[in-house]
C-alpha positions in Angstrom: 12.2 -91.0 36.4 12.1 -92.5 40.3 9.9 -91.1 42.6 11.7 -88.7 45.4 13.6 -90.2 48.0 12.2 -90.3 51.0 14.1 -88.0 53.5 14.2 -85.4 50.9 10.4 -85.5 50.9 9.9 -85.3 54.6 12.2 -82.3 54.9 9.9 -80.9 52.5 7.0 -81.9 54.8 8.9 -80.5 57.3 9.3 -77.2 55.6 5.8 -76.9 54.9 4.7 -77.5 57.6 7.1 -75.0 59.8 6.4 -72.5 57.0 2.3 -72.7 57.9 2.7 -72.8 61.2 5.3 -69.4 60.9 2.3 -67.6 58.9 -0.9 -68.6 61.1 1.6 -67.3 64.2 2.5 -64.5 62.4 -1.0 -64.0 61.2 -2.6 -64.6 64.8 0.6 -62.2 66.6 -0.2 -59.2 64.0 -4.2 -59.6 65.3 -3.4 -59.7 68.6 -1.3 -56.4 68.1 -4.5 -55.1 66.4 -6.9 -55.9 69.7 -4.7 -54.7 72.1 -4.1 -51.1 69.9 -7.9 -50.8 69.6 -8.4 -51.8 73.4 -5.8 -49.2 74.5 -8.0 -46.9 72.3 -4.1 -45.7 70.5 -2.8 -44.0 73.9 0.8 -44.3 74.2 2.5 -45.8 77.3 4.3 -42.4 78.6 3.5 -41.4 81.7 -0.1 -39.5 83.0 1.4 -36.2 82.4 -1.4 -33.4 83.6 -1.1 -30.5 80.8 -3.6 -27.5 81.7 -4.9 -24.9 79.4 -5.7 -21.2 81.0 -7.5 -18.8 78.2 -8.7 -15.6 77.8 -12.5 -17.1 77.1 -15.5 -15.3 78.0 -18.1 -17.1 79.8 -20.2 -18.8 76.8 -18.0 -18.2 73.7 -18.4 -21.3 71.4 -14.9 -20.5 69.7 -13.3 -21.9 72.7 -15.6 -25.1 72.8 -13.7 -26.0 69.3 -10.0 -25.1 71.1 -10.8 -27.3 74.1 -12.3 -30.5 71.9 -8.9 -30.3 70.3 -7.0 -30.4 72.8 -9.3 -33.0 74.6 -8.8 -35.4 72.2 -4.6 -34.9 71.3 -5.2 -35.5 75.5 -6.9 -38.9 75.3 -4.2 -39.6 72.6 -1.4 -39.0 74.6 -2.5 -40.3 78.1 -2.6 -36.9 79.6 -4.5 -35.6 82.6 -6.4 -32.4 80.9 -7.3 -29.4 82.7 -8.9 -26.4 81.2 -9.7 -23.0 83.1 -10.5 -19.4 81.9 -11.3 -16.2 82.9 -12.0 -12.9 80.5 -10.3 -10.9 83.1 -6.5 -10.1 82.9 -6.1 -10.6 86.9 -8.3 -13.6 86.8 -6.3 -15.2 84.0 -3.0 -14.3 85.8 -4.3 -16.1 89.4 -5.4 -19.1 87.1 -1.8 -19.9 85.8 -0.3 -19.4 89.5 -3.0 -21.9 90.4 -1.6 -24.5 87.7 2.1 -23.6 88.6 0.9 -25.1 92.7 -0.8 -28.2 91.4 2.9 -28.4 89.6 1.4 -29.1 86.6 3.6 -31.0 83.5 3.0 -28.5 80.9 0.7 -25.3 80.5 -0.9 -23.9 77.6 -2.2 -20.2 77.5 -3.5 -17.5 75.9 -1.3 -13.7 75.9 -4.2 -11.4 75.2 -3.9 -8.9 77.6 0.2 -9.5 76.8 2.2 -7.7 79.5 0.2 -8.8 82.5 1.2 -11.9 81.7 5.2 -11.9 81.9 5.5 -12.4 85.5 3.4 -15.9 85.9 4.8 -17.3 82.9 8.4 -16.4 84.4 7.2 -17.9 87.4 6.5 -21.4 85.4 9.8 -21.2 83.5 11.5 -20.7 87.4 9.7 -24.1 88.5 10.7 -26.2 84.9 7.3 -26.2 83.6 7.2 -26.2 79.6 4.9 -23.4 78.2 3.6 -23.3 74.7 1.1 -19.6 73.8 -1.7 -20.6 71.5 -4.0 -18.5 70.2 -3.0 -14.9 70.6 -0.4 -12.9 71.8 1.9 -14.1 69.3 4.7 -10.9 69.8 4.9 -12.4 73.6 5.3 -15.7 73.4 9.2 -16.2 72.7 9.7 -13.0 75.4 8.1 -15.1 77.8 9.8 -17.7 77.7 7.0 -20.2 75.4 8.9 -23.0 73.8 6.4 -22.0 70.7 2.9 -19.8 69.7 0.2 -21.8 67.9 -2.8 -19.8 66.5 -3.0 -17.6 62.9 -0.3 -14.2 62.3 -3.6 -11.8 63.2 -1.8 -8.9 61.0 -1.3 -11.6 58.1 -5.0 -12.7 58.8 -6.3 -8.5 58.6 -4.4 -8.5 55.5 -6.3 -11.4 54.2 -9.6 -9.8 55.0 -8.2 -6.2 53.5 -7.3 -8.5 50.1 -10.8 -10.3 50.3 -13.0 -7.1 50.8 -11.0 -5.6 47.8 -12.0 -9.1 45.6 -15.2 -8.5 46.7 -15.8 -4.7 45.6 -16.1 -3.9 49.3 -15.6 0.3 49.5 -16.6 1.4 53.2 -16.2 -1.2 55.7 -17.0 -0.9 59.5 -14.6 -3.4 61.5 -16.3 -4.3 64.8 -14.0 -4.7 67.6 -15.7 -6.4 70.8 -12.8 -6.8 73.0 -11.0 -3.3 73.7 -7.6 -3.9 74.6 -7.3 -7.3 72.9 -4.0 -7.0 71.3 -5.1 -9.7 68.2 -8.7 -8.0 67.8 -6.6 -4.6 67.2 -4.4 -5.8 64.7 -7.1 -7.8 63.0 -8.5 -4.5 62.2 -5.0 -2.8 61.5 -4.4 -5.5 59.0 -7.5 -5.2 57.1 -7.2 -1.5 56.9 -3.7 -2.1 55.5 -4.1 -4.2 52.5 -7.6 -2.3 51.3 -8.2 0.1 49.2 -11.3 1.6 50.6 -12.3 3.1 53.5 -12.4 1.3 56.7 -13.2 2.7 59.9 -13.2 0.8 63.5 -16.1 0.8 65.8 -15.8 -0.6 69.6 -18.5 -2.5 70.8 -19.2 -4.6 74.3 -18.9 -8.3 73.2 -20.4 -9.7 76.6 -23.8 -7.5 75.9 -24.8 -8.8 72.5 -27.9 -6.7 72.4 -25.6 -3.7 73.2 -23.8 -4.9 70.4 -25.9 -5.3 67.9 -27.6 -1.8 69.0 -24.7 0.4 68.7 -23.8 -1.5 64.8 -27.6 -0.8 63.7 -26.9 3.2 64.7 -23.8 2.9 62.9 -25.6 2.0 59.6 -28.2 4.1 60.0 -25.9 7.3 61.0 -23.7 6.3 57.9 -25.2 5.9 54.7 -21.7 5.0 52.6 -21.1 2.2 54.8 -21.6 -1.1 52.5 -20.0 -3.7 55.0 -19.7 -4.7 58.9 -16.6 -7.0 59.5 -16.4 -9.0 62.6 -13.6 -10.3 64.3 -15.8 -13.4 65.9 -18.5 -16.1 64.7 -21.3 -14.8 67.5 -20.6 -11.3 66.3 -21.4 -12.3 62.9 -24.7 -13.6 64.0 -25.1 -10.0 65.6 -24.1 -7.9 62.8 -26.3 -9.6 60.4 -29.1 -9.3 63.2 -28.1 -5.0 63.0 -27.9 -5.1 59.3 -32.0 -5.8 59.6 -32.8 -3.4 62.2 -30.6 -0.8 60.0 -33.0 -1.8 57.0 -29.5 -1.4 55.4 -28.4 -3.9 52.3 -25.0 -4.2 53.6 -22.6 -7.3 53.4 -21.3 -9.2 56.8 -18.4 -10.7 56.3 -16.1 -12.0 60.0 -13.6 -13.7 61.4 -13.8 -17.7 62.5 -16.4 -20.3 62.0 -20.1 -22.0 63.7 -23.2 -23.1 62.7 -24.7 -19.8 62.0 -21.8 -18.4 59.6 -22.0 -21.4 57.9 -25.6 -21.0 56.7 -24.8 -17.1 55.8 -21.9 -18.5 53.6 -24.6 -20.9 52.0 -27.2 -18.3 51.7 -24.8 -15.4 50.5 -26.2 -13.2 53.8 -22.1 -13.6 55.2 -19.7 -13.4 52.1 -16.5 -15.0 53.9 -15.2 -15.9 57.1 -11.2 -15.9 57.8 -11.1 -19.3 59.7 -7.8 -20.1 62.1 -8.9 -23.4 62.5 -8.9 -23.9 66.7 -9.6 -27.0 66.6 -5.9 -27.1 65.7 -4.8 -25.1 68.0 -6.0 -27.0 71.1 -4.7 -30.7 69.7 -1.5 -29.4 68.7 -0.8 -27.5 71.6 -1.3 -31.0 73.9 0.9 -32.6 71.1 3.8 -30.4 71.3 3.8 -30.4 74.8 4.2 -34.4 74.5 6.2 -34.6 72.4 8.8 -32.1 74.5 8.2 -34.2 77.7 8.7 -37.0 75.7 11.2 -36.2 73.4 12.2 -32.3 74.2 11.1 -32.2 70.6 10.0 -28.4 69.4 8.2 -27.0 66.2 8.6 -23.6 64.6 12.6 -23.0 65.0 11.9 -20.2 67.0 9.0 -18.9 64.5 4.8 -18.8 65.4 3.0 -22.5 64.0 0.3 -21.3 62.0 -2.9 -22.2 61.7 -4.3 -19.8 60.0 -5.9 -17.6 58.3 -7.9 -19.7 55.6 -10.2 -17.5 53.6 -13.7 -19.3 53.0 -16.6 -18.6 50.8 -20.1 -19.7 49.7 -17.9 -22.5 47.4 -16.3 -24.0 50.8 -19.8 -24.1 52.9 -21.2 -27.4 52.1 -17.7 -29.3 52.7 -17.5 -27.5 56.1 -20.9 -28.2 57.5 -20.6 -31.4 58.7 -17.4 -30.6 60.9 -18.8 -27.5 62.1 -21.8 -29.3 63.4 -19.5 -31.7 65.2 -17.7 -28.9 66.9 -13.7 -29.5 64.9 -14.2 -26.5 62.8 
């Protein structure tokens, strides 16, 4: 047979030669797509919105650490300006808000604790066009007030979980520790608990902001009370402080609690805690920033008109050597 004519062999040259020089540009376009994505650090290219969060936090409460790393990061994500204020007191909480509502903030997320008190500045923010979104607590409030969603655990569903768990457990007198009065979610913590177990469970108010009061006023319980054979907690820090009354009681009594740190942990791993009903905050924070993004960006909403949930996981001695590493990072 004759070799190939000629101009059919330097189209194929041709061809070759186009075709490597397609996949090297192709190759060195897709890198250079890759560098700028990783110098950009992922942000997006929407505007600097400036989102602020106003809780409920006590001065020195770890839980809200978690919350606030969340919602840092979702924050650095999505090129937003974050700012983060809180105040334990209702009035306090309320002048924060009206604070964010002057600086005309792009979005606000907030707590509804202390529920009522806070109608009148969140009607304030839907009057000047600002997008709200309730994390945490105050679930029942959030749609009234005009929140485009709530993001935290059902705190009723998340009782009920305890109540079930204390049950597994063989639990029979339980002493639920509130250290809030008149935080709505701490009550029906409690509530819910009561409701789906079959033993005896009594509440017992405490000051959460005096730990040594605290843990005082449990020990007398335990001591005053011989049936009682578990505290519940409705906080990590209160775990820490039960378990410190269960010694001073000289009492062998489980600690079980609500949420997660460092200190929980360890009990799950030693047996001294016997479960912890985590809502994950960690969650709460990022997603709250997201969903406000996403509406600025998008006017794109979750829930159809129901809470997001994040929460409540029920975790044991089983789950405590998977979780240690994030709770020693601060995302759980």
């Amino acid at each position: 047979m004759g070799g190939m004519p000629r101009t059919v062999t330097m189209l194929l040259a041709l061809a070759l030669l186009t075709a490597g020089c397609s996949s090297t540009g192709g190759l060195r376009a897709e890198q250079a797509r890759s560098r700028a994505a990783s110098t950009a650090g992922g942000a997006v290219d929407t505007p600097r919105w400036k989102i602020a969060m106003i809780t409920h936090a006590g001065a020195g409460d770890a839980f809200w650490d978690t919350v606030r790393k969340g919602a840092e990061q979702a924050a650095a994500k999505d090129n937003i300006t974050f700012l983060y204020s809180n105040d334990a007191q209702t009035q306090g909480q309320v002048q924060l808000v009206d604070a964010a509502i002057d600086q005309k903030v792009d979005g606000i997320l907030v707590t509804l604790a202390k529920g009522e008190a806070m109608a009148a500045p969140l009607a304030r923010a839907k009057a000047a066009g600002i997008p709200v979104i309730s994390i945490n607590s105050g679930q029942e409030f959030s749609a009234r007030f005009g929140a485009l969603t709530h993001i935290g655990q059902d705190e009723t569903t998340a009782g009920q979980a305890a109540g079930t768990a204390l049950g597994t457990r063989g639990r029979k007198d339980v002493l639920c520790v509130i250290h809030e009065q008149g935080n709505i979610g701490q009550e029906q913590r409690c509530s819910g608990a009561k409701g789906a177990f079959n033993g005896q469970l009594e509440t017992l108010y405490v000051n959460g902001v005096n730990l040594p009061d605290a843990r005082s006023a449990i020990a007398a319980k335990l001591q005053a009370d011989p049936g009682l054979d578990t505290v519940l907690t409705l906080s990590a820090p209160l775990a820490a402080t039960g378990l410190q009354a269960v010694k001073d009681a000289g009492r062998s009594v489980e600690v079980d609690t609500f949420d997660l740190n460092t200190q929980v942990v360890d009990g799950l791993k030693s047996g001294a805690v016997g479960f912890a009903v985590d809502q994950q905050p960690y969650l709460q924070g990022y997603e709250g920033v997201d969903l406000l993004w996403l509406y600025r960006y998008n006017l794109d909403a979750l829930g159809g008109g129901k809470p997001v949930l994040t929460g409540p996981q029920v975790l044991t001695k089983d789950d405590a050597p998977a979780l240690a590493q994030y709770v020693a990072r601060g995302t759980r």
